[in-house]
Structure formats: structure tokens, C-alpha cells
TIVO-208555 format. One record per residue (C-alpha): residue number from 0; x, y, z; residue in one letter. Coordinates in steps of 0.2 Angstrom, whole numbers, plus 2048, in hexadecimal, padded with zeros to 3 digits. Each point is the difference from the previous one (the first is absolute). Layout:
! TIVO-208555
<r><pos>NUM</pos><u>X</u><v>Y</v><w>Z</w><code>a</code></r>
...
This chain:
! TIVO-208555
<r><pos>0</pos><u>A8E</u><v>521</v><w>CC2</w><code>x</code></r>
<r><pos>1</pos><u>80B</u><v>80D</v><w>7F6</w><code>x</code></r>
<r><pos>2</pos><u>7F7</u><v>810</v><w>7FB</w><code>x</code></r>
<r><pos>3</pos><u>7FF</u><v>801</v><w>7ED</w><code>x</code></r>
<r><pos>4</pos><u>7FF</u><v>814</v><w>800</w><code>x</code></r>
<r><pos>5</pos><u>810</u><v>803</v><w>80C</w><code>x</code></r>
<r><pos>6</pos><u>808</u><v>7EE</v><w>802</w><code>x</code></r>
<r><pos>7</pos><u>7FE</u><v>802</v><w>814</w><code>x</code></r>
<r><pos>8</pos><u>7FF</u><v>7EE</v><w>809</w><code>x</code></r>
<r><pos>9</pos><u>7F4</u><v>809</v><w>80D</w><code>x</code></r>
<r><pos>10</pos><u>7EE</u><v>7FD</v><w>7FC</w><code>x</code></r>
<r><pos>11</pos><u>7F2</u><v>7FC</v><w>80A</w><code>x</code></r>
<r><pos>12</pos><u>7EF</u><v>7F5</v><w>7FC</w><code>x</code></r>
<r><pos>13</pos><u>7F0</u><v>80B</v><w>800</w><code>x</code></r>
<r><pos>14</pos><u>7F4</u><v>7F3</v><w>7FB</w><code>x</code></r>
<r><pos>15</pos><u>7FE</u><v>7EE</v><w>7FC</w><code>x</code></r>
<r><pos>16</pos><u>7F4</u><v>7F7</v><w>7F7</w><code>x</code></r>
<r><pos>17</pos><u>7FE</u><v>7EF</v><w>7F8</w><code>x</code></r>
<r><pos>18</pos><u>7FB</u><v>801</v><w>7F0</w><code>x</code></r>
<r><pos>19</pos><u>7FF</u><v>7F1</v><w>7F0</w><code>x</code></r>
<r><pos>20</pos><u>7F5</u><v>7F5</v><w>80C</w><code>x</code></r>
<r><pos>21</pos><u>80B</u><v>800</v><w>80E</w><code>x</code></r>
<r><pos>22</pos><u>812</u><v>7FD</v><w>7F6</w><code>x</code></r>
<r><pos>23</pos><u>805</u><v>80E</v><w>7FF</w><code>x</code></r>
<r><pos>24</pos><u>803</u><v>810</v><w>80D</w><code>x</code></r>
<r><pos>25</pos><u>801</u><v>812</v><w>7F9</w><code>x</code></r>
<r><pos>26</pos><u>80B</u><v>809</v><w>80D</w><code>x</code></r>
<r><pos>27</pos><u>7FC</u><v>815</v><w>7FF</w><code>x</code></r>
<r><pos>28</pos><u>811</u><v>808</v><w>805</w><code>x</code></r>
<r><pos>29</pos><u>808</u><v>80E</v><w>807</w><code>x</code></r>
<r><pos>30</pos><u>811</u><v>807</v><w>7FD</w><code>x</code></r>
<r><pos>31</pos><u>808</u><v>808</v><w>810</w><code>x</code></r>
<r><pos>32</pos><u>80E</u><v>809</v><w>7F8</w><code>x</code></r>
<r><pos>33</pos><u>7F5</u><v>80A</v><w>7F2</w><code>x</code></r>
<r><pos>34</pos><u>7F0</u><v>7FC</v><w>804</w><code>x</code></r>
<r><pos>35</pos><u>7F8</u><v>7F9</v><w>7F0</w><code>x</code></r>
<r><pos>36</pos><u>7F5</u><v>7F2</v><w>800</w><code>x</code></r>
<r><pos>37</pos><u>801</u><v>7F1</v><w>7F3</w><code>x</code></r>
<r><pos>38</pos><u>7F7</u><v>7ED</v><w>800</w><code>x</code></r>
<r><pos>39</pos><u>808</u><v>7F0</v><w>800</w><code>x</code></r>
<r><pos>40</pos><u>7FA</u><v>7EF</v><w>7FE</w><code>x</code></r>
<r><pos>41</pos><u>803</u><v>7EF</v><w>808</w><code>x</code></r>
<r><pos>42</pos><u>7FB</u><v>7EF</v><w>7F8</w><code>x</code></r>
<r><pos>43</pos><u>805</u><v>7F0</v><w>802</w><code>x</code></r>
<r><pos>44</pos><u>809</u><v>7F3</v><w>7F5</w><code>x</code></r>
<r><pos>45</pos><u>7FD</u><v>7F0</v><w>7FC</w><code>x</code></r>
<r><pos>46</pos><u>808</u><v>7FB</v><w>7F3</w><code>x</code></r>
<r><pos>47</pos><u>80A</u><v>80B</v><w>7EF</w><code>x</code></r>
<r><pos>48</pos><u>7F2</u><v>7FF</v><w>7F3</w><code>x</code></r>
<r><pos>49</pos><u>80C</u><v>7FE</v><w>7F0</w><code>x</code></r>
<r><pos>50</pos><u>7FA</u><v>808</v><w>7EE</w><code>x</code></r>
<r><pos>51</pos><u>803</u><v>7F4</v><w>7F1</w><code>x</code></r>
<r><pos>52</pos><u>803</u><v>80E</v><w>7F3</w><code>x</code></r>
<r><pos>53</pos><u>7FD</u><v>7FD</v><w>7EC</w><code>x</code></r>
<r><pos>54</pos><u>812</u><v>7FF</v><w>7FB</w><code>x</code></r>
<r><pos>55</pos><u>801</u><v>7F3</v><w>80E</w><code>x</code></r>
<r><pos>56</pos><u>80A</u><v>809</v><w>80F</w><code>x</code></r>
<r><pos>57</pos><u>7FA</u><v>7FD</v><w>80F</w><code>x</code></r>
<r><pos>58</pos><u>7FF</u><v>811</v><w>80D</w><code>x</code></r>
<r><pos>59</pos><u>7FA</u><v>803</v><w>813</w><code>x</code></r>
<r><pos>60</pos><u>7ED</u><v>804</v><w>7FF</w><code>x</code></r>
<r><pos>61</pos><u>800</u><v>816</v><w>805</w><code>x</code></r>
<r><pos>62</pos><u>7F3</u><v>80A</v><w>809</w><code>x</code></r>
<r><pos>63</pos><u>808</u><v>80F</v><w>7FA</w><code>x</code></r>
<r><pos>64</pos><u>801</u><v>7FC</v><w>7ED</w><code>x</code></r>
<r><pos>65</pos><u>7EF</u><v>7FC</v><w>7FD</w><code>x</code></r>
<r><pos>66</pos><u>7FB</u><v>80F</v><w>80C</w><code>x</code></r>
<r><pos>67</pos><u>80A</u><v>808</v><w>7F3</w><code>x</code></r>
<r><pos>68</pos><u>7F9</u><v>7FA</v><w>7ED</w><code>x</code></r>
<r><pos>69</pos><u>7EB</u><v>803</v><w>80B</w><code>x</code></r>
<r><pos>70</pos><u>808</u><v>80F</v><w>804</w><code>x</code></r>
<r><pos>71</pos><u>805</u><v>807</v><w>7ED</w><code>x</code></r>
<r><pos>72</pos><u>7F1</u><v>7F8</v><w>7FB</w><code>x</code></r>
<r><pos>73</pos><u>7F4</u><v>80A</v><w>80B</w><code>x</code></r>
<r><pos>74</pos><u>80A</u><v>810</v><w>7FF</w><code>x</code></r>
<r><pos>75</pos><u>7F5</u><v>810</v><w>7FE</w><code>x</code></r>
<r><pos>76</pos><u>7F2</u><v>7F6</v><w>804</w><code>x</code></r>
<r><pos>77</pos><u>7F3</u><v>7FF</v><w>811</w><code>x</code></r>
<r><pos>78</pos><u>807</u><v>7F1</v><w>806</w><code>x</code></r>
<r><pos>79</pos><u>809</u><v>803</v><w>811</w><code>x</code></r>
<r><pos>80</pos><u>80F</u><v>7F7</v><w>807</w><code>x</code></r>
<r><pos>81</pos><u>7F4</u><v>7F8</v><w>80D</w><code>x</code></r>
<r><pos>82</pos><u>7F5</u><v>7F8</v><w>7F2</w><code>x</code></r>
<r><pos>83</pos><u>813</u><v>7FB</v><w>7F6</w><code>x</code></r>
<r><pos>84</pos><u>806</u><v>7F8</v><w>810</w><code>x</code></r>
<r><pos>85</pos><u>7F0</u><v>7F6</v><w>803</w><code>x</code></r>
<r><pos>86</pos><u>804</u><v>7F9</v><w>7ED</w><code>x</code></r>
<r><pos>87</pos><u>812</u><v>7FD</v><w>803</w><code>x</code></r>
<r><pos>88</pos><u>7FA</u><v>7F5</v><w>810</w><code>x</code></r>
<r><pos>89</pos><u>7F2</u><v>7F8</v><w>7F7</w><code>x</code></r>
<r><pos>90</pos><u>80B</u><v>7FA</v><w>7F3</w><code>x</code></r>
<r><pos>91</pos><u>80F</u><v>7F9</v><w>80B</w><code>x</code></r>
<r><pos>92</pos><u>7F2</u><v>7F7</v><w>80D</w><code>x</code></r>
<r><pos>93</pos><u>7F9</u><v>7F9</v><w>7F1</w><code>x</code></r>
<r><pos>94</pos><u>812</u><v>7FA</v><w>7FA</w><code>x</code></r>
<r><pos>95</pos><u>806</u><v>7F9</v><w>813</w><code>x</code></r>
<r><pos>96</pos><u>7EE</u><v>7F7</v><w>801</w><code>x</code></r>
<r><pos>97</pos><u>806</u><v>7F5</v><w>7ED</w><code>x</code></r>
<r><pos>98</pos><u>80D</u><v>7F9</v><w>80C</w><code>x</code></r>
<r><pos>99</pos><u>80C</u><v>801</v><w>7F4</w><code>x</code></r>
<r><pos>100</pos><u>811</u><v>807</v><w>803</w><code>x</code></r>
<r><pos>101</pos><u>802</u><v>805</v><w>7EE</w><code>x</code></r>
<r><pos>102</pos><u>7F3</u><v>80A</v><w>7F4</w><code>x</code></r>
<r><pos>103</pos><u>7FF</u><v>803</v><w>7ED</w><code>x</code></r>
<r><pos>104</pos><u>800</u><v>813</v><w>7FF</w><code>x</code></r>
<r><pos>105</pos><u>7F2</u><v>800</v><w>7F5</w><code>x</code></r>
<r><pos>106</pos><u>7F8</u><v>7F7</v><w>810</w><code>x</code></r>
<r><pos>107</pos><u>806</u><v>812</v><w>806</w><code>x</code></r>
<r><pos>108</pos><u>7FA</u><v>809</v><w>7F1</w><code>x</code></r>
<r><pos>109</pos><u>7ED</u><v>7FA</v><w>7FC</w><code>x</code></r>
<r><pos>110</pos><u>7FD</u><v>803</v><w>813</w><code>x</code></r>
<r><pos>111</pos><u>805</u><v>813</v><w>7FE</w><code>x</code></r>
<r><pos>112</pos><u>7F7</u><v>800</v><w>7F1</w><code>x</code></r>
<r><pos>113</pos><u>7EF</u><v>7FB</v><w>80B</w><code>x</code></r>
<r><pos>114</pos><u>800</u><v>80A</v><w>80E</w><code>x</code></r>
<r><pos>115</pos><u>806</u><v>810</v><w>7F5</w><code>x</code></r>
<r><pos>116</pos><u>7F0</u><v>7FB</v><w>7F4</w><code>x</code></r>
<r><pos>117</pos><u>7F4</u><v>801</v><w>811</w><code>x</code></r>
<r><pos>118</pos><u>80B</u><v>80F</v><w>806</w><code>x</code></r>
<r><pos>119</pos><u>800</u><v>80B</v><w>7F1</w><code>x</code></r>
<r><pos>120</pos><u>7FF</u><v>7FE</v><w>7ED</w><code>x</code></r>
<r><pos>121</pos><u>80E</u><v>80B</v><w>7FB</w><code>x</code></r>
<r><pos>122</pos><u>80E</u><v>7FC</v><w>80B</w><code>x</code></r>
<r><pos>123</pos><u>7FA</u><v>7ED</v><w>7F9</w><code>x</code></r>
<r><pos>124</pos><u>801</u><v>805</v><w>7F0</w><code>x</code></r>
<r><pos>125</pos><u>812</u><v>807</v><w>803</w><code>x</code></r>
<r><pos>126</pos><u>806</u><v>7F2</v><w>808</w><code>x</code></r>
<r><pos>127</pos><u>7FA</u><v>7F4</v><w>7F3</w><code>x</code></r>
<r><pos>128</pos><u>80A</u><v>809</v><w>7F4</w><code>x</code></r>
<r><pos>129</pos><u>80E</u><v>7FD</v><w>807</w><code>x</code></r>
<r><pos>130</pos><u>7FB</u><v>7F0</v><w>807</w><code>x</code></r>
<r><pos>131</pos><u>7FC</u><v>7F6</v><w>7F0</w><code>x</code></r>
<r><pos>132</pos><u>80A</u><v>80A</v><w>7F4</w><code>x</code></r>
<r><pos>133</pos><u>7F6</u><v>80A</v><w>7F4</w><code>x</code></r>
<r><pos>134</pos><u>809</u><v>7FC</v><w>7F0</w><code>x</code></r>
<r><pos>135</pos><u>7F5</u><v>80C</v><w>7F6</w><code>x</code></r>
<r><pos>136</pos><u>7EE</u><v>80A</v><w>801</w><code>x</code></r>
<r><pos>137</pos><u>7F6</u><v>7F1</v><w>7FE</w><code>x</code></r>
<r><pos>138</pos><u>803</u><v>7F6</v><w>80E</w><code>x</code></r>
<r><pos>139</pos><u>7FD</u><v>810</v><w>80A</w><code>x</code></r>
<r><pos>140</pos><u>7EE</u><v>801</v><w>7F9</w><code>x</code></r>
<r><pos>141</pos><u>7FE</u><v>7ED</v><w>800</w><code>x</code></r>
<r><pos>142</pos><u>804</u><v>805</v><w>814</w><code>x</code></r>
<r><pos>143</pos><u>7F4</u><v>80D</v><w>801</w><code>x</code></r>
<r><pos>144</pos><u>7F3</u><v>7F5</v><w>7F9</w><code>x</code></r>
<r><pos>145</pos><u>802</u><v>7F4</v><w>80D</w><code>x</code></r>
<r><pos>146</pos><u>800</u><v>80E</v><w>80D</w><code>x</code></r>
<r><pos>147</pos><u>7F0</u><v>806</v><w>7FA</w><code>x</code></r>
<r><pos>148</pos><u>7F8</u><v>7EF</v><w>801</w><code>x</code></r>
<r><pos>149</pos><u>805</u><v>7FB</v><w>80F</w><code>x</code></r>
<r><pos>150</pos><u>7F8</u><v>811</v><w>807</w><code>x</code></r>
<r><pos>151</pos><u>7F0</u><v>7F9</v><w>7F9</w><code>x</code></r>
């Protein structure tokens, strides 16, 4: 494994753990060259989950962009990137377990849009901005509405 600070292909495992009920391994590593320490992670595949878009186009299901819209949705907030990558991994065994080799993004979308509303309000409220498309103040207080009941 290459060092992502210094680029060195001399690395060491310190630790490894299974984690995701057993199908994943976390790997603690070492680098040899300048020291520093970094985490990868291992998972298996079985099968390219593909995302049905709304416009129709059809892309490889990614880890790393829904990490990403949790992770501007959660920004500034106290949720940490443990509780983020527990979602991410919630949501894509919920998606392998549909058998289904291709998903409706909004299949995508409304489960973000659950467990952000369990994890915390305003980074659901942010995503759900985006998510369904705010044209105009109403539909935001019409969501706001909604949140509050639900919280009831």
C-alpha cells in the first residue's frame, strides 16, 4: 500500500480489525519511510450496484460520493466520520440486500434523507434542500412542518 503523505511503497500493518459485520477489514498502517500513520479499508464485491439518475443516465454506485454530499451536509456539525460511515454502509447493505443490480437514485436519496433525520435535524434539513429542490420559502417551511411533526 502507497503512503498518501510521502508516496513511499513501504508501509507496514499495525492493526486489523473486521468491522461492518465481518465484511469489511480496517487495516491501521504504518509508513516506514516517514513514519506517519493512515487507515485503509478492505471490502468485498459482489456485484456493481448501478444508480438510475433522474435524467436517465445510468453511473457505478460510489462510496465516496455519498460520503461526500453526508459529508457537506453534516459540515460544522457533531456528527463524526465514524457515525457518517456507519450511514454510508447502512444505506449500500440496504441497497445490495434489494437484489437489484440497478437503483433509482431517489432510492438513494430518501434513504439519506432517514437516517440524516434520526442523526441530526439540521444537516437533514440541508440535505433536503438540495435534495428535493426548494423552488421557494414555502416548500422549505412546508419541510419544517413535517420535521417538527415527525419529532412529535
Amino acid at each position: 500500500m502507497r503512503c498518501p503523505f510521502c508516496r513511499s511503497d513501504e508501509t507496514r500493518v499495525l492493526d486489523s480489525r473486521q468491522i461492518e459485520g465481518g465484511t469489511a477489514i480496517r487495516r491501521r498502517r504504518e509508513c516506514d519511510s516517514c513514519v506517519k500513520r493512515f487507515t485503509t479499508y478492505e471490502r468485498y464485491e459482489d456485484f456493481q450496484l448501478i444508480v438510475i439518475k433522474k435524467d436517465g443516465r445510468r453511473e457505478p454506485f460510489s462510496r465516496q460520493k455519498l460520503m461526500s454530499g453526508l459529508s457537506k451536509a453534516c459540515e460544522k456539525r457533531p456528527v463524526s466520520t465514524e457515525q457518517l460511515e456507519t450511514i454510508v454502509s447502512d444505506i449500500e447493505r440496504q441497497l445490495l440486500d434489494t437484489n437489484e443490480r440497478e437503483v433509482p437514485s431517489e432510492m438513494i436519496g430518501e434513504a439519506v434523507i432517514n437516517k440524516l433525520f434520526e442523526t441530526d435535524e439540521i444537516a437533514y434539513i440541508r440535505f433536503a434542500s438540495v435534495y428535493r429542490q426548494f423552488k421557494d420559502i414555502q416548500k422549505f417551511m412546508e419541510e419544517l412542518e413535517e420535521l417538527v411533526k415527525r419529532r412529535q
